[in-house]
C-alpha positions in Angstrom: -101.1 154.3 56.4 -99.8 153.7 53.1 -98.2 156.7 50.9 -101.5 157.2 48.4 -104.8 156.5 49.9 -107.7 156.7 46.9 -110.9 158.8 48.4 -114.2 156.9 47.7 -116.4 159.4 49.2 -118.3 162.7 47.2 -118.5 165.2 49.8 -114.8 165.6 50.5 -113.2 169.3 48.3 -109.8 169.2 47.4 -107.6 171.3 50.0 -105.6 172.9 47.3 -107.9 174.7 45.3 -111.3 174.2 47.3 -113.5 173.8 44.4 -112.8 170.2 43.0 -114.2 166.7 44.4 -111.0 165.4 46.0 -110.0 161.6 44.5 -107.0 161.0 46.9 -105.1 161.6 49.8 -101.6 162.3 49.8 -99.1 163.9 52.4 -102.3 164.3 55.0 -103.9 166.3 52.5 -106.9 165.4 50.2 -106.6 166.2 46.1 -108.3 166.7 43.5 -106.8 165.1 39.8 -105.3 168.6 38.5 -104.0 169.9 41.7 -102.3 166.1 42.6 -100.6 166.3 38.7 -99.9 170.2 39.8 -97.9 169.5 42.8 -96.2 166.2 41.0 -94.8 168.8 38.4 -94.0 171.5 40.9 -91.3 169.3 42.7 -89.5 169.0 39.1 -89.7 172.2 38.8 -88.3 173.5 42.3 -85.1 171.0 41.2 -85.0 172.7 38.3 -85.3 176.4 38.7 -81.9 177.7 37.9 -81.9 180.3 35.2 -80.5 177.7 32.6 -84.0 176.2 32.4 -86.3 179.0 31.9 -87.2 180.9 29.0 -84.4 183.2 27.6 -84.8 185.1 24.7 -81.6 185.9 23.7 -80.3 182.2 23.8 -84.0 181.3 21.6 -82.6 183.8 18.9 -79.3 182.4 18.7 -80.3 178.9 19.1 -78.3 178.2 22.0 -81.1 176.8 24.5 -79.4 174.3 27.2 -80.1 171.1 25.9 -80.8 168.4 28.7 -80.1 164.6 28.6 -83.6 162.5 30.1 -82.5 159.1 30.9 -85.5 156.8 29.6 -85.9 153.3 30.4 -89.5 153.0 29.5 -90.2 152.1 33.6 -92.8 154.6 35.4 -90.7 156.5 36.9 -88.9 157.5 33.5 -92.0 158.0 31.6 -93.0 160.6 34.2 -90.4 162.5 34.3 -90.1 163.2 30.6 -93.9 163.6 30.9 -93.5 166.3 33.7 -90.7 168.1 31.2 -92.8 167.8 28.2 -95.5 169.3 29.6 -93.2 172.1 30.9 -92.1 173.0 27.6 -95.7 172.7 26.1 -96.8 175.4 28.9 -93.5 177.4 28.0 -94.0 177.0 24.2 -97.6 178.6 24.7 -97.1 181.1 27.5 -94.3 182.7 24.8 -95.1 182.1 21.5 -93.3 179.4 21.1 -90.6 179.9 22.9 -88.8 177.2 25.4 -86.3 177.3 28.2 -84.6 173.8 27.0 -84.2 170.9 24.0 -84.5 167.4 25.4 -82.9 164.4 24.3 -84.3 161.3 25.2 -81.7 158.7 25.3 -82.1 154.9 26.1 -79.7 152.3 26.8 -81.4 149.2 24.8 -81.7 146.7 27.3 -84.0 144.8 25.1 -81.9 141.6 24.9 -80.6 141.9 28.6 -84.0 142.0 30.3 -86.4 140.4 27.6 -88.3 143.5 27.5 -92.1 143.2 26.5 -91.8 145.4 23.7 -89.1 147.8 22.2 -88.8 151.2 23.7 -89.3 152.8 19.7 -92.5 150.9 19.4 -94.2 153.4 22.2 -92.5 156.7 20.8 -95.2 157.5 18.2 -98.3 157.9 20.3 -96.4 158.9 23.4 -94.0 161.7 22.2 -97.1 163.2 20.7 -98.8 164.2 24.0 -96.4 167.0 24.0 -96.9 168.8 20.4 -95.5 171.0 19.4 -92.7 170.3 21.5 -89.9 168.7 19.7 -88.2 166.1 21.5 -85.0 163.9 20.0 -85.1 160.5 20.5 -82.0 158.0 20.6 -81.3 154.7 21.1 -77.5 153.2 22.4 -76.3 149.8 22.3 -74.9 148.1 25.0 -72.1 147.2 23.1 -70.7 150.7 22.4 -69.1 149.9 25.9 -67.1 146.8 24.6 -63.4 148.4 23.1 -61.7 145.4 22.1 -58.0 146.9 22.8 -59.0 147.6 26.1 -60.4 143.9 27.3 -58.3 142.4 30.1 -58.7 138.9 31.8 -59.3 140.4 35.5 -58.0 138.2 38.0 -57.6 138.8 42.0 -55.0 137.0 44.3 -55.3 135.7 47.7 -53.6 138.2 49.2 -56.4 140.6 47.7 -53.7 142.2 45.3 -55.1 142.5 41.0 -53.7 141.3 38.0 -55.1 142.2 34.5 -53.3 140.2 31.6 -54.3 142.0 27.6 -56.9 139.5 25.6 -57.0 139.1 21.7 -60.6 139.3 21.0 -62.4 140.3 18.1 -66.1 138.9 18.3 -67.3 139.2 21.7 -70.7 141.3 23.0 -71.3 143.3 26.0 -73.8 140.4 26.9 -70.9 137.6 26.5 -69.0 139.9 29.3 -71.9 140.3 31.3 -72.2 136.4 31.7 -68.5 136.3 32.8 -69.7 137.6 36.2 -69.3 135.3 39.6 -73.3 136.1 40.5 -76.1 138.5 39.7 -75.6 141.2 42.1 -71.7 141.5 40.2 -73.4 141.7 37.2 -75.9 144.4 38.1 -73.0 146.5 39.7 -71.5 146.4 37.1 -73.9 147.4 34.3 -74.9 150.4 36.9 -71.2 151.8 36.0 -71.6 150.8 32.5 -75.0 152.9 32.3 -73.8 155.6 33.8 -70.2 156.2 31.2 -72.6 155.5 28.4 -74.6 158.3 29.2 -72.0 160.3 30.2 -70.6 159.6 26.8 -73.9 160.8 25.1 -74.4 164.0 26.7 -70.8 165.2 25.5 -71.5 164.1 21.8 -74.7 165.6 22.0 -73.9 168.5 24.0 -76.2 168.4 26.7 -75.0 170.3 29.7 -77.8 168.0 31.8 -78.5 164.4 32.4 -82.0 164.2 34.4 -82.8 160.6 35.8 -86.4 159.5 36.9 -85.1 158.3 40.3 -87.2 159.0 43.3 -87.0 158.8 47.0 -87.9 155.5 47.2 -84.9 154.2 44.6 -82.3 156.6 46.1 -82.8 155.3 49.4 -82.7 151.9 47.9 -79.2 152.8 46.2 -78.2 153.9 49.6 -78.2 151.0 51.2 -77.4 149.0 48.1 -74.4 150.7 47.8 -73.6 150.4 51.6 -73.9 146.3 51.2 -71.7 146.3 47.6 -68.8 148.0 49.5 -69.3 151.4 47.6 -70.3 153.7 50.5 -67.6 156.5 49.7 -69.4 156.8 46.5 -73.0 157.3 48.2 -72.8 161.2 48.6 -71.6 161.5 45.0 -74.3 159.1 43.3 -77.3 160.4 45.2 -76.9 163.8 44.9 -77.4 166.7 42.2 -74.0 167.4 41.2 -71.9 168.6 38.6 -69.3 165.8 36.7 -66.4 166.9 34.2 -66.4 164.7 31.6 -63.7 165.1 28.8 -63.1 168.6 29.6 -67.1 169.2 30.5 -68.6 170.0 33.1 -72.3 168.0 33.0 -75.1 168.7 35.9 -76.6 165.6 37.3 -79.9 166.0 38.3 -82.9 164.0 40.0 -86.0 166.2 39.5 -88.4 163.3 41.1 -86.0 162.9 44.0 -88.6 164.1 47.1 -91.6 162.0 45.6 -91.9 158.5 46.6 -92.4 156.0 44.4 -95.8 155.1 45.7 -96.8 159.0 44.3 -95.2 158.5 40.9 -96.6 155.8 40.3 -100.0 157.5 41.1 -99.5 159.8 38.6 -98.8 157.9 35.9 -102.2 156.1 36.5 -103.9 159.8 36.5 -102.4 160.8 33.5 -102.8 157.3 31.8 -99.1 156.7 31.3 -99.3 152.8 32.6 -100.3 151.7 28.9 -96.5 152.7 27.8 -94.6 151.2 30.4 -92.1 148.9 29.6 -91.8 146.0 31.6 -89.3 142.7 31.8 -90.4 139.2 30.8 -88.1 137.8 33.6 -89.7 136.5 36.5 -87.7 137.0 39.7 -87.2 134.4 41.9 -88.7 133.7 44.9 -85.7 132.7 46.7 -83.7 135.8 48.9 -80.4 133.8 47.7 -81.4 134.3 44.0 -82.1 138.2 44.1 -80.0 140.8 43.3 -79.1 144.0 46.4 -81.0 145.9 44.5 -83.9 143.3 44.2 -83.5 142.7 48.2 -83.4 145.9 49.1 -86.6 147.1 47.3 -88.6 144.7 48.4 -87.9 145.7 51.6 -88.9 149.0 51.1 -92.1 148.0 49.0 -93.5 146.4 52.4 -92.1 149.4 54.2 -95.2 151.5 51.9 -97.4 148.6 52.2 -97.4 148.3 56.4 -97.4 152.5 56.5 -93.7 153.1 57.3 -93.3 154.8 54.0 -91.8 157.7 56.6 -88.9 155.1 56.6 -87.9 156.6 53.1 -87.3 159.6 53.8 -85.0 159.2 57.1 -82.6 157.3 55.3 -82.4 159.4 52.2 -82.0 162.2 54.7 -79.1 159.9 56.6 -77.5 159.9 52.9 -77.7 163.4 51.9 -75.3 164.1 55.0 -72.7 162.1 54.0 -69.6 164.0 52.5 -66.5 162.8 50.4 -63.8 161.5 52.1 -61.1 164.1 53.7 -58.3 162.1 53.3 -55.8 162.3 50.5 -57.0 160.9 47.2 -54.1 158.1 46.6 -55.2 156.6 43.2 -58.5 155.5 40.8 -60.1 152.4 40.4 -59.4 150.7 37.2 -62.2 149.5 36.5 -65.2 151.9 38.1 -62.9 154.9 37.8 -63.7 155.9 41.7 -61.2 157.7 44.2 -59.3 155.7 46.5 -58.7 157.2 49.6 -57.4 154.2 51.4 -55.3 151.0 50.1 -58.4 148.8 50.1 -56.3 145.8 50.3 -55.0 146.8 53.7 -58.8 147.0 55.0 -59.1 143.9 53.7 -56.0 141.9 55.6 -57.3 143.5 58.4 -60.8 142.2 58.4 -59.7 138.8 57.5 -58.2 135.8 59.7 -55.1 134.9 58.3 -53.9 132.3 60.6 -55.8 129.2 61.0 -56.5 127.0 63.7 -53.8 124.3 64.8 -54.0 121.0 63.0 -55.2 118.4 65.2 -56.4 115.1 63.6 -54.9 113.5 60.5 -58.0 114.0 58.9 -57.2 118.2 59.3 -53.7 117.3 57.8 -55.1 115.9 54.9 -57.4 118.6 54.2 -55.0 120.7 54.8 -52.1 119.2 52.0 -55.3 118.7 49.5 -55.7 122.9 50.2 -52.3 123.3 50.1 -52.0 121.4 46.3 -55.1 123.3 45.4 -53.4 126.5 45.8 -49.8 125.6 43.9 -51.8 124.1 41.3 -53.8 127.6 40.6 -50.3 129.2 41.5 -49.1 127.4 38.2 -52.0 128.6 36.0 -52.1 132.0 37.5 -52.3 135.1 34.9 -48.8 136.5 34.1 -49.7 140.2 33.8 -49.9 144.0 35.1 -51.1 144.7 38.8 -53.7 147.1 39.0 -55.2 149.0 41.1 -59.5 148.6 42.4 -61.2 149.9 44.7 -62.8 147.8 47.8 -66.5 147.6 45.4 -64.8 146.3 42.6 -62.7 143.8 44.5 -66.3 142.7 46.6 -67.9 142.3 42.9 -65.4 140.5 41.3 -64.5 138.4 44.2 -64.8 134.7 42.9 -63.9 134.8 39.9 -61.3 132.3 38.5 -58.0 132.5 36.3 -59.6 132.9 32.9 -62.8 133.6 33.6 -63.6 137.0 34.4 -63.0 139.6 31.0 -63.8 143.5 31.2 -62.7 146.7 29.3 -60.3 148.8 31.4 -60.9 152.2 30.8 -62.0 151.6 27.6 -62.5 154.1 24.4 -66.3 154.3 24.0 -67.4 154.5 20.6 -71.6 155.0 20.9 -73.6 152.7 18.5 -76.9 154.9 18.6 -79.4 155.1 15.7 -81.5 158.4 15.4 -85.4 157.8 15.6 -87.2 160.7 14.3 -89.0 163.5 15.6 -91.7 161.9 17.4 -94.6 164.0 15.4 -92.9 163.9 11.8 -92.7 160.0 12.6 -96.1 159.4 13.0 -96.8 161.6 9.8 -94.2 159.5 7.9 -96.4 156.2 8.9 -99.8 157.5 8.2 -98.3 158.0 4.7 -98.3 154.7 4.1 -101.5 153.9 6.0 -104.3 152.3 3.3 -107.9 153.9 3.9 -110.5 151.6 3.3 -111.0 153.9 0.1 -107.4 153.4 -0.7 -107.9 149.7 -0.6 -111.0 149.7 -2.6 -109.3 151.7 -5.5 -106.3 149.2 -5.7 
């Protein structure tokens, strides 16, 4: 039984309010359009229903409402969860007179370039940041390249023995793209632009002072970054990153939150075809392969659990997002931070890894062994010679997994680098639509020129 199952039949009245023609069936009971949209925006709410968030009327006369970070993409599940919000505040703006519990800044990473996008996030704002009048909602775009500080790029190389040198570069042109290609495979790549994403915004929520970043994510992708995380070697992190928590950040403490996080992906997705929100996805141009050997974790992972929805083990979901949410931090001593993710080490990952590995071959027995062997043997002195003369650092057992192939000069990557955000401002969704129907010729416009 999949997650959604559309009702074809007339004579079946929606559980919930007992008056309506029920159109689907979700969670063993049948719905009607408004109550289905109803309990969509009622899980956001219960996620959000700290004091913070509703309507305060002191804070409204001072202008000091809590201003909260939405993490827009332009996928489904983004789109629905700033349409949940902005309808939140439209129902708040009425209910007192136009008052509102919260601002909201939508902010998107442009990934444009990096996924050949179909069309540019701003090209959609218009038509659909109007839904929500008289709301006003801030939007902002950030370049991928505010992550790129120049004094802080290293050449990133790891030894045999598992140990990590980073040697200074002098570089002056380069994009966050031109680093991106740097990496030994796809999955590296998309590990690393997860920790990339998540500083960035980070970054924006102090300049802008928003107390709350708010991601679309829903069961369905947190159990996917479960196990993702499990297969990249990042498993200590998995109680932090799926959770609502609080981050300090430059002296500030931000709430992360996941308001869609007990929906599936299969009942997002519903509602964004009920409140006809499909027509402003975003989508990439990219064609993924086929191939297993060609897919990212991620990609793996959620194809797995798209067939999980598509047989009826949907239930699947749940369990291991339940499995995750019981997972703690670590109880052992912190002992340093990774370089380049900035996570806690608990353990000398290096140690792990020596102990995991076989170290001592097998006894040479032909003379065709032996010359492998002194080829092998030449191979290493050779990369010996060439080997980056710089500062050991310290990564944690991800990082190492991720960055595992890479050669001498190869691999290049900020180390805790000083983000400076390249954002432009795009106007208040309303006043820009006004600003371009200015300069919109009527027919009698036309006829006079």
């Amino acid at each position: 039984m999949s997650a959604i199952e559309r009702v074809s039949r007339t004579d079946i009245t929606c559980q919930r309010c007992k008056q309506n023609t029920a159109i689907l069936k979700a969670r063993s009971e049948f719905h009607c359009k408004e109550c289905y949209l109803r309990l969509v925006r009622g899980k956001q709410r219960k996620q959000m229903s700290t004091e913070k968030y509703k309507i305060n009327y002191k804070k409204s006369k001072l202008g000091t409402l809590e201003k909260v970070l939405v993490a827009f993409s332009g996928d489904v599940s983004s789109l629905v969860l700033l349409d949940v919000l902005g309808n939140l505040l439209q129902e708040q703006n009425q209910t007192h007179r136009g008052l509102q519990g919260f601002e909201i800044v939508v902010v998107n990473l442009d990934e444009k370039e990096l996924k050949e996008l179909n069309i540019e996030v701003e090209g959609i704002l218009p038509e659909l940041l109007s839904r929500y009048e008289p709301v006003e909602i801030i939007f902002k775009t950030i370049s991928l390249n505010s992550f790129v500080d120049f004094k802080s790029l290293n050449q990133i190389y790891i030894e045999n023995d598992f140990s990590s040198t980073a040697n200074p570069v002098d570089i002056n042109d380069c994009s966050f793209l031109d680093l991106l290609k740097r990496c030994p495979n796809k999955s590296s790549a998309e590990d690393l632009l997860t920790i990339v994403f998540e500083k960035l915004l980070l970054q924006a929520a102090y300049e802008e002072g928003c107390g709350t970043i708010v991601f679309g994510h829903s069961m369905t992708r947190i159990a996917n970054e479960i196990i993702a995380l499990t297969v990249k070697g990042r498993g200590s992190s998995i109680h932090r990153l799926i959770s609502n928590r609080t981050e300090t950040y430059n002296g500030k403490e931000i709430d992360i939150i996941f308001p869609l996080r007990d929906l599936l992906f299969a009942e997002i997705d519903e509602y964004a075809t009920l409140s006809d929100l499909k027509k402003y996805a975003v989508h990439s141009a990219v064609v993924k392969s086929r191939v297993s050997k060609n897919l990212t974790i991620r990609d793996l992972v959620s194809n797995y659990f798209s067939n999980l929805d598509t047989t009826g083990y949907s239930s699947t979901t749940s369990t291991v997002m339940k499995i995750g949410q019981k997972l703690g931090s670590s109880e052992s001593k912190v002992q340093n931070t990774c370089k380049v993710c900035g996570v806690n080490i608990y353990q000398d990952p290096k140690n792990w890894l020596k102990t995991i590995t076989v170290n001592d071959p097998a006894p040479i027995q032909t003379d065709e062994e032996k010359e492998y062997l002194e080829l092998y043997l030449s191979s290493l002195q050779h990369s010996s010679s060439g080997k980056i003369a710089g500062e050991n650092i310290v990564l944690c057992y991800g990082c190492i997994t991720t960055l595992n192939g890479v050669t001498d000069d190869e691999f290049i990557w900020p180390i805790e680098p000083l983000i400076n955000l390249e954002y432009k401002d795009v106007m208040k969704g309303a006043n820009k639509q006004q600003v371009l129907n200015e300069f919109i010729l009527t027919d009698t416009e036309d006829d006079e020129l």
